[in-house]
C-alpha positions in Angstrom: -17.3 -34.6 -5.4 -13.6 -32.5 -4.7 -13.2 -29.7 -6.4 -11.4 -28.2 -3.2 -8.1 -27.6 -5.5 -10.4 -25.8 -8.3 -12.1 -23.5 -5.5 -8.6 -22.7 -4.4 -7.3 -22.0 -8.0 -9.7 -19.7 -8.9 -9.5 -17.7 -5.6 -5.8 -17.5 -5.8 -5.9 -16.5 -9.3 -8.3 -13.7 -8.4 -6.3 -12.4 -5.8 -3.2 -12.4 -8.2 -5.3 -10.1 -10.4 -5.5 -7.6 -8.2 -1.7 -8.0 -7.0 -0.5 -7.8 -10.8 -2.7 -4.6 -11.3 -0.9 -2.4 -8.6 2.5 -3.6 -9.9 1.5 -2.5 -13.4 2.2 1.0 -13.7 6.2 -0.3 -12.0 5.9 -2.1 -15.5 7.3 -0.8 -19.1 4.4 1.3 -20.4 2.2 -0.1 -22.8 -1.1 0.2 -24.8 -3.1 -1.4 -22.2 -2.1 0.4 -18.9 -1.1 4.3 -19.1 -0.9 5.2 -15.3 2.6 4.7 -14.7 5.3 5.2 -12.7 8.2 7.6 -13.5 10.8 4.7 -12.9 9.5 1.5 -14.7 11.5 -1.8 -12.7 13.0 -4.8 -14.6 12.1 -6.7 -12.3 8.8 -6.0 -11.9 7.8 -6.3 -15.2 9.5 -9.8 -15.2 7.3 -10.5 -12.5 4.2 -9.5 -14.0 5.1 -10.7 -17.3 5.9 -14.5 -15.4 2.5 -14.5 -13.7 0.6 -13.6 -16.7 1.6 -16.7 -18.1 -0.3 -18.6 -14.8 -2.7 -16.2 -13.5 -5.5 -15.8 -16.4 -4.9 -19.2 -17.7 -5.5 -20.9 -14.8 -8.5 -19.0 -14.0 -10.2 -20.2 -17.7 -8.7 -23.7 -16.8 -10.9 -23.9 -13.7 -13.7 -22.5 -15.6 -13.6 -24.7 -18.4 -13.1 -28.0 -15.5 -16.5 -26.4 -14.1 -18.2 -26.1 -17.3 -17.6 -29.7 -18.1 -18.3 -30.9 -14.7 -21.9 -29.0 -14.7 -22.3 -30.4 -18.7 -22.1 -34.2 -16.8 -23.6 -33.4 -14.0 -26.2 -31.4 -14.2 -27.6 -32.7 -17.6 -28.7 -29.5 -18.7 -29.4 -28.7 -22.6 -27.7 -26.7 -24.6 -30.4 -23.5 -24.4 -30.1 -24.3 -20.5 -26.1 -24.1 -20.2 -26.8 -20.9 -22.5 -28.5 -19.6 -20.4 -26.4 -20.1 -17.9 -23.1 -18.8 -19.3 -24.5 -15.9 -19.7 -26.4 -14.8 -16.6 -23.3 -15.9 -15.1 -20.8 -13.8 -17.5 -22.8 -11.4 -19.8 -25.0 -10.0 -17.0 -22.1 -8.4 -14.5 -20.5 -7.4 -17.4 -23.5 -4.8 -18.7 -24.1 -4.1 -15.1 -20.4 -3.2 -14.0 -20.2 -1.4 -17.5 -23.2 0.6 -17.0 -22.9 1.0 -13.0 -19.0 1.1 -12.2 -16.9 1.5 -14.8 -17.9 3.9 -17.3 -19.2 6.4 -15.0 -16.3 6.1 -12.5 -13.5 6.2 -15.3 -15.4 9.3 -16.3 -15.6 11.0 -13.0 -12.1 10.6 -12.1 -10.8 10.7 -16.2 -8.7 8.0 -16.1 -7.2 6.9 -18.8 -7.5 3.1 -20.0 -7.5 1.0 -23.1 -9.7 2.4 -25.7 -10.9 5.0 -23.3 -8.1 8.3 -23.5 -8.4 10.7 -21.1 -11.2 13.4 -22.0 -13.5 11.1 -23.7 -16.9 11.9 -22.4 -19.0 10.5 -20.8 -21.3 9.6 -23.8 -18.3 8.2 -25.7 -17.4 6.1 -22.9 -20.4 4.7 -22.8 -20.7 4.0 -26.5 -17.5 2.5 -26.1 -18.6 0.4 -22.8 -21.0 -1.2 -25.0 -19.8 -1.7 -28.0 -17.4 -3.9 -25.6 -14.4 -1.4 -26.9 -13.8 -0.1 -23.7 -13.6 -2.8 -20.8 -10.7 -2.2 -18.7 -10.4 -5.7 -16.7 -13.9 -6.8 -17.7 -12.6 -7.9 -20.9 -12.0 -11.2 -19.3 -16.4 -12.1 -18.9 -16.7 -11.7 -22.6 -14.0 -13.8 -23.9 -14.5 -16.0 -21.4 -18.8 -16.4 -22.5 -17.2 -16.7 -26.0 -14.9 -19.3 -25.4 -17.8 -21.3 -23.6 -20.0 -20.6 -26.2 -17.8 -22.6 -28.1 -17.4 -25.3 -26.2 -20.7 -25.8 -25.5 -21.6 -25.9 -28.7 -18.8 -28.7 -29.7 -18.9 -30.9 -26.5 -20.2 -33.7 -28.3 -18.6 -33.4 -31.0 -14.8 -34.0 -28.4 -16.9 -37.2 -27.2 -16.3 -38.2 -31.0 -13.0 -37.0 -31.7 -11.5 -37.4 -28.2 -9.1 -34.9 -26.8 -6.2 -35.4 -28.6 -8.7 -34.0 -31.4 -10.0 -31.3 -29.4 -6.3 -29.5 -28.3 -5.9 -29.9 -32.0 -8.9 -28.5 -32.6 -8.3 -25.5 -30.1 -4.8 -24.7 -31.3 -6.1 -24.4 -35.0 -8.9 -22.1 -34.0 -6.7 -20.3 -31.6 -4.1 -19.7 -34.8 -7.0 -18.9 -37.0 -8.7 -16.3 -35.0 -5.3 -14.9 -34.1 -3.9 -14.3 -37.9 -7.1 -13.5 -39.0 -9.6 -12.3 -36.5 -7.9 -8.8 -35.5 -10.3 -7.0 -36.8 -13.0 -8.8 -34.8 -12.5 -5.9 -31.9 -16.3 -5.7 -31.1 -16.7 -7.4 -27.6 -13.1 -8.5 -27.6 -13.8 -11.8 -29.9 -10.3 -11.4 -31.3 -8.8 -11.9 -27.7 -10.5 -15.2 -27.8 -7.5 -16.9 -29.4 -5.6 -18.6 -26.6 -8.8 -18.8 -24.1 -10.0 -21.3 -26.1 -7.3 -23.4 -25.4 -7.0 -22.5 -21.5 -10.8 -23.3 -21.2 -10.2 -26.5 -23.2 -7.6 -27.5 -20.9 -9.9 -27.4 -17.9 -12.4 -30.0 -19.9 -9.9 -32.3 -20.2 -8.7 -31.8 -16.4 -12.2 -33.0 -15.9 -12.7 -35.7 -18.6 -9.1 -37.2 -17.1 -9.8 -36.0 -13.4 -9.3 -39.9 -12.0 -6.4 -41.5 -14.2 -4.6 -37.9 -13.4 -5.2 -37.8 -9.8 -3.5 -41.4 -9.8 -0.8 -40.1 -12.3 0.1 -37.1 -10.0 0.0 -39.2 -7.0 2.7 -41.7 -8.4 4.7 -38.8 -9.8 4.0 -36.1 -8.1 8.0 -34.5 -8.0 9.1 -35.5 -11.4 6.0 -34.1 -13.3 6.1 -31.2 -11.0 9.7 -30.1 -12.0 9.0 -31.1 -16.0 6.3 -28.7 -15.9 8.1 -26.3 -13.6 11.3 -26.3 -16.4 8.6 -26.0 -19.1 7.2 -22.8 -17.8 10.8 -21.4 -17.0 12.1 -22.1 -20.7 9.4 -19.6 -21.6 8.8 -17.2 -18.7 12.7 -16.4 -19.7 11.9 -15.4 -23.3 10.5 -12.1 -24.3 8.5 -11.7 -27.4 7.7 -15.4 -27.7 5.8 -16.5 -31.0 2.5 -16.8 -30.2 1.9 -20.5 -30.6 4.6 -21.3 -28.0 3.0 -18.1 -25.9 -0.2 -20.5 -25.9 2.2 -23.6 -24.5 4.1 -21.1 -21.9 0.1 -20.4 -20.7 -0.8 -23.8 -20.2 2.5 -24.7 -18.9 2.0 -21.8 -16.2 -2.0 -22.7 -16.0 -0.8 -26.7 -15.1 1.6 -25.7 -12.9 -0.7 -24.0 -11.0 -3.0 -27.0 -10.7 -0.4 -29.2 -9.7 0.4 -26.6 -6.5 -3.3 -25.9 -5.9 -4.0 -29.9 -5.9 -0.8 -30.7 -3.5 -1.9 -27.7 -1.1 -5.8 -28.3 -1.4 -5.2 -31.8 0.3 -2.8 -30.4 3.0 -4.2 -27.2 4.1 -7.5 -26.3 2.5 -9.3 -27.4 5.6 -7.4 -24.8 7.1 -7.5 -22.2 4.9 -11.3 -22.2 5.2 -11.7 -22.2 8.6 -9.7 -19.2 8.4 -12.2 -16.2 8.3 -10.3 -13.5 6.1 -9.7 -16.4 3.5 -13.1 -17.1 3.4 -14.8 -14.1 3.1 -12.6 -13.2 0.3 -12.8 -17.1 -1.5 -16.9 -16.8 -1.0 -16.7 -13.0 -2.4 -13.8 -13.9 -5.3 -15.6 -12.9 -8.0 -17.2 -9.6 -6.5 -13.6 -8.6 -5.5 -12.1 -9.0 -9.1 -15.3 -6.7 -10.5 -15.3 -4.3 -7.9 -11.4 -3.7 -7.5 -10.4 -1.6 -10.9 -10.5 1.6 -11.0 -9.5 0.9 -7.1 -6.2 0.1 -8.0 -5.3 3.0 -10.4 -7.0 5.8 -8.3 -5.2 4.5 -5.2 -2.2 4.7 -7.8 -3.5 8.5 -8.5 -3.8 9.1 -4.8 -0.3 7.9 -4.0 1.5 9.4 -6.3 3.5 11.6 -4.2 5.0 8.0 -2.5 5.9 6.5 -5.8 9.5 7.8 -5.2 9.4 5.0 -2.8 10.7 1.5 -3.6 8.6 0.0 -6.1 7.9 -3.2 -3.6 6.7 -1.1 -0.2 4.8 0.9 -2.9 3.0 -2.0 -4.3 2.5 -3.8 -1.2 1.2 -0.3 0.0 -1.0 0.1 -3.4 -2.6 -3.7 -3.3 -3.7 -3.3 0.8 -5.4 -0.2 0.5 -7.3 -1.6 -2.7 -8.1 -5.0 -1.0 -9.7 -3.2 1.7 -11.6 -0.6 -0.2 -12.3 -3.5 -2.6 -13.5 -5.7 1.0 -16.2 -2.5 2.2 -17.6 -2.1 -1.4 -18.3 -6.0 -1.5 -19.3 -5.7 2.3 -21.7 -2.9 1.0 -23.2 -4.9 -1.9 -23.8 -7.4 0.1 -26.0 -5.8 2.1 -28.0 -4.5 0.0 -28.4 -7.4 -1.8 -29.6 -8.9 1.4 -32.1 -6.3 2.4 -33.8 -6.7 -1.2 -33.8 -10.3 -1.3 -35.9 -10.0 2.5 -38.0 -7.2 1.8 -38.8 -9.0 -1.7 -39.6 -12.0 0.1 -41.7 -9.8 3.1 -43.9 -8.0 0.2 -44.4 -11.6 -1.8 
């Protein structure tokens, strides 16, 4: 069955990641990234601001089109899709907090969202855990939670049909949102809004066929609807946060739309290109391993940042792909050489 235009989705969304996080510190300083440049740039935090509205959603869109897929397919229960969700999610989370990120934000001291520079090593950890601290791996736990959910009501959208879920997931999203703030502990109050990108997937699923046929008859004119959608609100700053939910999925099925039209055209290609591959088979490895890359390549360059903020940034996201590329590379390997001297001693 295709999921070509999912697999190329998620690895472009990926990749946009790590783009967005070298042109962050260009951006207007705020709580969540305090490396920055001495000259923030308009326009680059008007780019960064547009592709948050595409990149994350899109990347819980294809997750939550997965999930429903493997809920069809795969006929698993729901202690089995448990399971699942969290080996998948939960596991390189503790890992990469107990391996990666707390020690290396310690070592350097860099500063980060509930981790200020000087906080011990101890404190980060306690942090780390308490899912306070997660720099970019914030996204694995609201992502389990938002599955968790879904997992949990999937029969329950069988009955009330998806008009009834994406009512459903708005009213959560609101409730969690107005009333969930305090919920910081392993960022459940960031869940509001997932819900809705990961229900968006399931219904890209549940729909997959009569949509394909939709698209296919009106591919431009739904194209440039959504297209005008997403600009109305990429143009608007401080957007209430109901119509911040629409701008998402307006970016997320924009995204979809491209990824579908290029998937058929050039995915063939793309794959048979070697660079693409390696980092589409790796996607996931590259988006754990890459942060703190990006802010100590930041630290490291910070003599250049008198530079143009686009050289810079093009400069800032190549040297952290390819560090990113030999720490993968690395992995890798050893995960190899474990898996056949495991299978040698057995």
């Amino acid at each position: 069955m295709r999921v070509d235009e999912i697999n190329l989705l998620k690895t472009c969304s990926l990749l946009g990641v790590i783009f967005v996080h070298a042109l962050l510190p260009f951006t207007v300083p705020g709580i969540f990234w305090k490396m920055v440049a001495e000259q923030p740039n308009i326009t680059a935090g008007w780019i960064a601001s547009s592709l948050g509205l595409i990149i994350i959603p899109s990347f819980m869109m294809a997750s939550g089109y997965l999930l429903a897929r493997s809920l069809e397919l795969k006929k698993r229960s729901f202690a089995e899709q448990l399971a699942n969700r969290a080996k998948r999610l939960l596991s390189p989370w503790l890992c990469m907090t107990l391996f990666w990120t707390v020690p290396l934000y310690t070592l350097f001291d860099l500063p980060a969202y509930n981790r200020p520079v000087g906080l011990s090593l101890l404190h980060t950890y306690e942090a780390g855990l308490k899912g306070l601290f997660n720099e970019h791996l914030w996204f694995l736990l609201v992502l389990f939670w938002a599955s968790v959910f879904w997992l949990a009501a999937f029969p329950l959208l069988k009955r009330i049909g998806q008009l009834g879920g994406l009512v459903l997931a708005f009213a959560l999203s609101w409730l969690i949102d107005r009333y969930g703030r305090g919920l910081t502990w392993y960022t459940l109050w960031e869940t509001a809004g997932p819900l809705i990108h990961v229900f968006l997937g399931i219904s890209l699923w549940t729909c997959r066929d009569r949509l394909d046929v939709f698209l296919k008859r009106r591919k431009v004119p739904v194209f440039t609807v959504t297209l005008l959608l997403y600009a109305l609100f990429a143009s608007r700053v401080d957007l209430p946060q109901i119509l911040y939910w629409i701008a998402c999925c307006a970016g997320a099925l924009l995204a979809y739309q491209a990824s579908l039209y290029c998937s058929r055209r050039w995915y063939k290609d793309l794959r048979g290109n070697v660079c693409y591959r390696y980092f589409e088979d790796n996607a996931f490895r590259f988006y754990l391993f890459h942060m703190p890359g990006g802010l100590l390549v930041f630290k490291a360059l910070d003599a250049l940042t008198s530079l143009p903020p686009l050289p810079f940034v093009l400069l800032s996201f190549t040297l952290n792909l390819a560090a990113t590329t030999l720490i993968v590379a690395l992995v890798n390997t050893v995960e190899a050489f474990a898996r056949n001297f495991t299978a040698k001693a057995g």
